[in-house]
C-alpha positions in Angstrom: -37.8 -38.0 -1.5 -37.0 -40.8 0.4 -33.3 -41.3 -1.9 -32.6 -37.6 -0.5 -30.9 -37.2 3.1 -27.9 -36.2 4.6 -26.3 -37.5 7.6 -23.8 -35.7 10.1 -21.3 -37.2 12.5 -19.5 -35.4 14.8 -16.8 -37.6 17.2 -14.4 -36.1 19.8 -11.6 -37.9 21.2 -9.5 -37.3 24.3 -7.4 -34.9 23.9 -7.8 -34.7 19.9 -9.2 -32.0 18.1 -12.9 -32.6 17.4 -13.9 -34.3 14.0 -16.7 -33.1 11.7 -17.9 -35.3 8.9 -21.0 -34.0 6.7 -22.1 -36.6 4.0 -24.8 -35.9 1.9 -26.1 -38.4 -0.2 -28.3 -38.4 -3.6 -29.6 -41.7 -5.5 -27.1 -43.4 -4.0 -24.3 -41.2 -4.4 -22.1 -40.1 -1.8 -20.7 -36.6 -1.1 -18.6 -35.5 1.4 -18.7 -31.3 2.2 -15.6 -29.9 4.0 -15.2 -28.9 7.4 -15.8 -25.3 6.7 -18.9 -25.0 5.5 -20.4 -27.5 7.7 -18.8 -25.2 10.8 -20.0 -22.3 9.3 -23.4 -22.9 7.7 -25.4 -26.2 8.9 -24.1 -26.5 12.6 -24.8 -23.1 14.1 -28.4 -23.9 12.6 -28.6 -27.1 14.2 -27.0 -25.9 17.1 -30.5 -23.3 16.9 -33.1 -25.9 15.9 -32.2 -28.2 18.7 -32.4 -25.4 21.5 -35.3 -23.3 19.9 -37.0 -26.6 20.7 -36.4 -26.6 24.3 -37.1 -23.0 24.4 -40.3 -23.6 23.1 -41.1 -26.4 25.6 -40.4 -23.9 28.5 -36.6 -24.9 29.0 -34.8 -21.6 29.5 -32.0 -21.3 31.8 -28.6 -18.6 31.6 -29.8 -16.6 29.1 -30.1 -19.8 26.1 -33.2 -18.7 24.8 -31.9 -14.8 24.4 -28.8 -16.3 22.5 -31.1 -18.2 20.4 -33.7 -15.7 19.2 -30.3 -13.8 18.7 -29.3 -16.8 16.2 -32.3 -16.9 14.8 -31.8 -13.2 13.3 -29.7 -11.8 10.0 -26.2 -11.7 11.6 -24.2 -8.4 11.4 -21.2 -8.7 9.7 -19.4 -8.0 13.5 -20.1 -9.1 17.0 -20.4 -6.2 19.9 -17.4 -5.7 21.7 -16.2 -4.5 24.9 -15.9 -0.8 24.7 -17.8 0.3 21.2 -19.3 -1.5 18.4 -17.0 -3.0 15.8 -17.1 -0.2 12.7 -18.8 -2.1 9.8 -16.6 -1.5 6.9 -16.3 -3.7 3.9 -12.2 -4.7 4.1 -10.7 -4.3 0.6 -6.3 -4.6 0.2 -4.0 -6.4 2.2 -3.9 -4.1 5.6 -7.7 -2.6 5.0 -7.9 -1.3 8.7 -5.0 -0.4 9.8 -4.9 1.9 13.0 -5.6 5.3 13.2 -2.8 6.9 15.6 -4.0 9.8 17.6 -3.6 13.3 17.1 -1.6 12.6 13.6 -3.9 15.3 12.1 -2.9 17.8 15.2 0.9 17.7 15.1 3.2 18.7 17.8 0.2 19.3 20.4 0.5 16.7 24.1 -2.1 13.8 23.8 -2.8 15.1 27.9 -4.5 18.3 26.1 -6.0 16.8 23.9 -8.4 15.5 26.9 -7.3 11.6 26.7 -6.1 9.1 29.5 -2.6 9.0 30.5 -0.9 7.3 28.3 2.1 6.3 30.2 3.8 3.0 29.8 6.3 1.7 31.8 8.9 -0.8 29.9 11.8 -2.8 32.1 15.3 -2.2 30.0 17.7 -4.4 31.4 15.7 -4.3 34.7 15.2 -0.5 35.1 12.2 0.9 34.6 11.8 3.7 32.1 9.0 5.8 31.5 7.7 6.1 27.9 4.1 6.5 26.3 1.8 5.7 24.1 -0.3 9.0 23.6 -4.2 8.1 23.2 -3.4 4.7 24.7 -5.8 3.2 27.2 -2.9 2.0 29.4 -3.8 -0.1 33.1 -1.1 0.7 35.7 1.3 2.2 33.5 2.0 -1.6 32.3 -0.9 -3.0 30.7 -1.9 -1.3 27.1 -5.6 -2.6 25.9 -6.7 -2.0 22.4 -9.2 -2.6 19.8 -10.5 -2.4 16.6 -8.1 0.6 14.7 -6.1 1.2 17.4 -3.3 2.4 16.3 -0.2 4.0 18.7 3.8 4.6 18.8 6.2 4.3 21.6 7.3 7.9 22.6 9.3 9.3 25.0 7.3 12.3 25.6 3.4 12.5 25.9 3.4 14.0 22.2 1.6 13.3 19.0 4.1 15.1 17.2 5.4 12.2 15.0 7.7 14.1 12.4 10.6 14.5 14.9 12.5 11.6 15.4 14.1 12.4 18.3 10.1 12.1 20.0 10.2 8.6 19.2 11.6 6.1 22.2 13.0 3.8 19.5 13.7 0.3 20.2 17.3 -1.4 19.5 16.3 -4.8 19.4 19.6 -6.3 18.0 21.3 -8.6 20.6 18.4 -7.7 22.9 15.3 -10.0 23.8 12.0 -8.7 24.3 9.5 -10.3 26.1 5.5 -9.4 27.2 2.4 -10.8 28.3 0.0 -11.5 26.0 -3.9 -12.0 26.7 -6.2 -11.5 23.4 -9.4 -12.1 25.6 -11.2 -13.8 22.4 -9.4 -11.6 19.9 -10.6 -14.4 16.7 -10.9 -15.4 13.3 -10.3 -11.9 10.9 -8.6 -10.1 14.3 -5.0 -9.3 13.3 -3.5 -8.1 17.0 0.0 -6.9 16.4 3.0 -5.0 17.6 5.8 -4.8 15.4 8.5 -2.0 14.0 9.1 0.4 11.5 11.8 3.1 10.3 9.7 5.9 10.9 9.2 8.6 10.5 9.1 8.9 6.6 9.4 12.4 5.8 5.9 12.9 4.0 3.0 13.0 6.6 1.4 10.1 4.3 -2.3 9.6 4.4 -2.8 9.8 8.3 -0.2 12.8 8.6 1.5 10.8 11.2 4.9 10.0 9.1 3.9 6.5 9.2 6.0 4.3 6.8 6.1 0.2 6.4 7.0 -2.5 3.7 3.5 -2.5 2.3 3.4 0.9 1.6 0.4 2.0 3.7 -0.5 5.3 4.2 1.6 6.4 1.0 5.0 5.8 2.5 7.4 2.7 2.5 10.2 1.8 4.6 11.8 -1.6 5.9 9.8 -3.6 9.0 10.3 -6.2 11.6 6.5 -7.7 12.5 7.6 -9.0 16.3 4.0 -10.4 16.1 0.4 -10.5 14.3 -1.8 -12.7 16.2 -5.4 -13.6 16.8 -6.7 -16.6 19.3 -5.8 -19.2 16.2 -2.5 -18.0 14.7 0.5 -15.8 15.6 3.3 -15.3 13.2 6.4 -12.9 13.0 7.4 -11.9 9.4 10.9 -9.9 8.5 10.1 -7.2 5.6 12.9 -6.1 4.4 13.5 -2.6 2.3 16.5 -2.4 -0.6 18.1 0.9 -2.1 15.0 3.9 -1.7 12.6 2.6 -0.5 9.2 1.6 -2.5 6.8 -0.7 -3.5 9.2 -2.2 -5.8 11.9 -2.6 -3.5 10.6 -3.5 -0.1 9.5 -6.9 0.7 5.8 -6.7 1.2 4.9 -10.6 1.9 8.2 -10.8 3.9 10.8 -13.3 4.2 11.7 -15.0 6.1 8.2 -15.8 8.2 7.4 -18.4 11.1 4.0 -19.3 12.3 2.3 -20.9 15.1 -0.4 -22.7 14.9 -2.4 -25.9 16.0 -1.9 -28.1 18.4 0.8 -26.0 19.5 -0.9 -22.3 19.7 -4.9 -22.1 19.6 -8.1 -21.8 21.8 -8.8 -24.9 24.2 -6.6 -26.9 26.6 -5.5 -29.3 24.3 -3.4 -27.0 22.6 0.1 -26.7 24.1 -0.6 -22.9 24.3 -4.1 -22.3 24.5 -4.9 -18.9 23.9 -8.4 -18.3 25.5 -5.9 -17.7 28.7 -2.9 -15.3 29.2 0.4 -16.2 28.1 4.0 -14.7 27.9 5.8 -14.0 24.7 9.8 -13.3 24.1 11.8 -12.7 20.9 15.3 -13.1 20.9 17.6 -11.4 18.0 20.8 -12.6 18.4 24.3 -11.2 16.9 26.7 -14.0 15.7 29.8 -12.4 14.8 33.0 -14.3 14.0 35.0 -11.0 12.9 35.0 -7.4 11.3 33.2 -8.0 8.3 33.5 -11.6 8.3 31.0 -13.1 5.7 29.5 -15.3 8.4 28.6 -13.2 10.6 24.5 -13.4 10.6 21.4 -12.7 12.9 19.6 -15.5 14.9 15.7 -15.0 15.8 14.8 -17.2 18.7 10.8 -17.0 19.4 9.0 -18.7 22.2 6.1 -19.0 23.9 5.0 -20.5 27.3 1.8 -20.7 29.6 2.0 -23.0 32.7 5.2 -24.6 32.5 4.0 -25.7 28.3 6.7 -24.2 25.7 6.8 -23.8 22.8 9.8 -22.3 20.0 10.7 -21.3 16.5 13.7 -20.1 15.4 14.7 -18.4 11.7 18.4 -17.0 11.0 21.2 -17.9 9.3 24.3 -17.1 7.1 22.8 -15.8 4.1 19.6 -15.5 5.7 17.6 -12.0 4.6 17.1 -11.1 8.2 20.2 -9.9 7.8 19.8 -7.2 5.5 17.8 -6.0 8.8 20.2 -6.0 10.7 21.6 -2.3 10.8 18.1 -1.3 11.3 17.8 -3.4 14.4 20.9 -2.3 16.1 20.3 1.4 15.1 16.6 1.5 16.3 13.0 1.4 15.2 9.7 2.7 16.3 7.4 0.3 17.8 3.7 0.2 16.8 1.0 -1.3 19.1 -1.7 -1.7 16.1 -5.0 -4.0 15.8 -7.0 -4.4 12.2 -9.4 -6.5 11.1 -9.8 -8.2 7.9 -12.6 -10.3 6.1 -9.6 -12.1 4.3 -7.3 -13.0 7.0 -6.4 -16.3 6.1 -3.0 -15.9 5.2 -2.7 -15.4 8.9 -5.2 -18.1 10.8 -6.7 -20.0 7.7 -4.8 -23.7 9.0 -7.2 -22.8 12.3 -9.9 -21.0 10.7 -10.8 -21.6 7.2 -10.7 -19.7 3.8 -14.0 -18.7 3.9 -14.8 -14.3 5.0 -13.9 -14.0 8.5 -15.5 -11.7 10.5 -13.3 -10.2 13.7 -14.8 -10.6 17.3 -13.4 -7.2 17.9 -12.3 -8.2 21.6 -10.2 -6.4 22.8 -6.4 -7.6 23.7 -3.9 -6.7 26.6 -0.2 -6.0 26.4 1.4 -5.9 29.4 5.1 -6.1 31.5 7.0 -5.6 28.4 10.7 -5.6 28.9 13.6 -5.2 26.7 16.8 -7.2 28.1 20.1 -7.1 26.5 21.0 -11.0 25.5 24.8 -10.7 28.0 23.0 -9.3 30.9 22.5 -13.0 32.3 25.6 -15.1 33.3 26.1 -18.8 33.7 27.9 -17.6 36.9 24.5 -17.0 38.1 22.8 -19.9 37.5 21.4 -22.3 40.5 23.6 -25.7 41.4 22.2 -29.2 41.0 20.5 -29.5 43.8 18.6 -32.4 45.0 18.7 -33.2 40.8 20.1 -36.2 39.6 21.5 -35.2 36.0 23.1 -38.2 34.0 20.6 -38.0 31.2 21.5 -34.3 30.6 23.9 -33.5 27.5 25.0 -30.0 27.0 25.2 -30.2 23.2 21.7 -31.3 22.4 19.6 -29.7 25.0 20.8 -26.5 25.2 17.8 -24.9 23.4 15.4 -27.6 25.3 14.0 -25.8 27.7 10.8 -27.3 29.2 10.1 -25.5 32.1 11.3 -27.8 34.6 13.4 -27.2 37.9 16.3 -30.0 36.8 16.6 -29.0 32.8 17.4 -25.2 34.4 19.8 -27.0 37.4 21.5 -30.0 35.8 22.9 -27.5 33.0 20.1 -25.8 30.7 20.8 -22.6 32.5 24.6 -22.7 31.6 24.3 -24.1 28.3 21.7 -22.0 26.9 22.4 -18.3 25.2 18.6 -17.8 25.4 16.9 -14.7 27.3 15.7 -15.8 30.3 18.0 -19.3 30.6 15.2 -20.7 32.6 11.9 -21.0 32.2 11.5 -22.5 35.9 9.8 -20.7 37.9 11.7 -20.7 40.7 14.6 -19.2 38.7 14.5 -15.6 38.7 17.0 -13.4 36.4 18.2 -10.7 38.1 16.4 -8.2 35.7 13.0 -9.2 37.0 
């Protein structure tokens, strides 16, 4: 009827994130639909209409039309991926796919005889490399890991997938230490939960996957305190402390986590108006850092520095504190934990990305992501001894006390006194400073 329509504008600006308005109007009253379902439902289809049309007129050039007629189909609930089809599983819990490690049902035999790839992976401690693995791994170079859909492995010091002994384990020390990787999720999306974070493990049950797996959440039947470095997909990345009190259980570990921080858009996201856009490779560094003012002084606490940077763009978060419950992490961090390489999809991921994706189901590309130069530097190992001179930099706007954590990349932030003001790991993001670990 001619008092029945809808109307949709769509404006982008420079630099802005693009604008969807839907209004749909009915005798004369006015509806507005959100963003979601517009992005979701009615654009893909217009998006079809308007280029079945040109199809049909003979227009076809770089494979349109195929996409198309692929539109114009029932969707599966996945898309393919590089390497094997997505498994189509119906997500129900909070962590429904975890990883599956390999060889947890085959304790104690070598992932080499077991007839898959070397699984060697090379990580720079304090600028000396040390060999240690990821058994099952599909590692690049013996420095890039790439994984998908249930992937699931733990850093070793032997080629073993015999996860009950402890002393297998090439556990990670990560208080007064930064570690920093690169990062490229290669279209890792919506529902895609790319992660690497740490446990105590093992637990001394096998648990569900017989690999002595343990977390806050209690998956896999066993609980223990973690440290989530990083959960990520293409729209959100966020690091969460869980921490674990008295035996550990569902009642007394920290499932949701405390204290969390998140990036997001503008500053993290897919696109190049995003100050880290994630559609290219980009490096990552976390920075735990022991503030002590005596033996068992009360104020003595933990700061987490995290930042991120991508072509001379930064960005940084930072959680900590006296009374802060990081701190309850603390021993755990300066005693060791084991450090999973997991990715997991979920349908209800939105905790994670819904600020870039929505709160409707999400349904995980499946792409698969690299990890790669990870080092582990102890936070004292750099000197402002070793820090470059001025320069040709003039440096009167410079103040010590306020830009100290202000690092933007540049040549006369690091010269004119970043580098010797700063007590974060690397003191310069220029890059024509070079730490002497690298």
């Amino acid at each position: 009827q001619a008092e029945h329509f809808f109307r949709v504008k769509i404006q982008t600006r420079r630099n802005k994130l693009p604008h969807y308005l839907f209004a749909a109007r009915i005798e004369g009253s006015a509806v507005e639909m959100d963003v979601q379902r517009i992005m979701c439902c009615f654009l893909p289809l217009l998006v079809a209409s308007m280029a079945s049309n040109t199809c049909q007129e003979g227009n076809s050039a770089n494979g349109t039309c195929e996409t198309v007629a692929m539109m114009q189909k029932p969707q599966l609930k996945t898309t393919p991926v590089r390497g094997g089809p997505v498994p189509q599983i119906e997500c129900q819990g909070f962590k429904c796919e975890r990883g599956v490690p390999v060889g947890g049902v085959h304790r104690g035999k070598k992932a080499l005889a077991e007839g898959v790839p070397n699984s060697g992976f090379d990580v720079n401690f304090d600028g000396k490399k040390r060999k240690a693995f990821l058994p099952g791994a599909h590692v690049i170079d013996d420095t890039t890991v790439q994984y998908g859909i249930n992937d699931k492995y733990y850093l070793m010091k032997s080629d073993t997938t015999d996860y009950s002994n402890p002393a297998n384990f090439e556990k990670v020390k990560l208080a007064g230490k930064t570690m920093i990787t690169e990062i490229s999720l290669n279209g890792a999306n919506c529902g895609c939960n790319v992660n690497f974070f740490l446990v105590s493990m093992p637990a001394g049950p096998p648990g569900q996957y017989h690999d002595h797996y343990c977390d806050a959440n209690c998956v896999g039947g066993n609980c223990c305190a973690e440290f989530d470095i990083n959960e990520m997909n293409d729209h959100a990345l966020q690091i969460t402390n869980h921490n674990c009190y008295g035996n550990p259980s569902k009642g007394s570990c920290d499932g949701d986590g405390h204290p969390m921080v998140r990036f997001g858009p503008p500053e993290y996201g897919p696109g190049s108006w995003h100050t880290i856009d994630t559609t290219k490779p980009f490096t990552f560094a976390l920075q735990v850092q022991e503030n002590i003012a005596g033996n068992n002084d009360p104020d003595n606490h933990l700061m987490v520095y995290v930042r991120l940077w991508q072509n001379g763009k930064t960005v940084m978060k930072q959680f900590g504190g006296v009374g802060n419950p990081v701190n309850s992490q603390w021993k755990n961090l300066a005693d060791g934990m084991v450090l999973v390489v997991d990715y997991w999809q979920s349908q209800n991921l939105n905790w994670l990305d819904g600020v870039g994706c929505g709160y409707g189901k999400e349904y995980c590309s499946g792409h698969r992501a690299d990890l790669s130069k990870m080092q582990i530097i102890s936070n004292d190992l750099e000197k402002a001894e070793d820090c470059p001179g001025v320069g040709s930099c003039k440096c009167d706007w410079f103040n010590a006390k306020t830009m100290a954590y202000g690092d933007d990349a540049t040549e006369c932030w690091c010269r004119c006194g970043g580098c010797k003001a700063t007590t974060l790991t690397p003191r310069c993001l220029w890059s024509g400073y070079k730490p002497k670990w690298t």
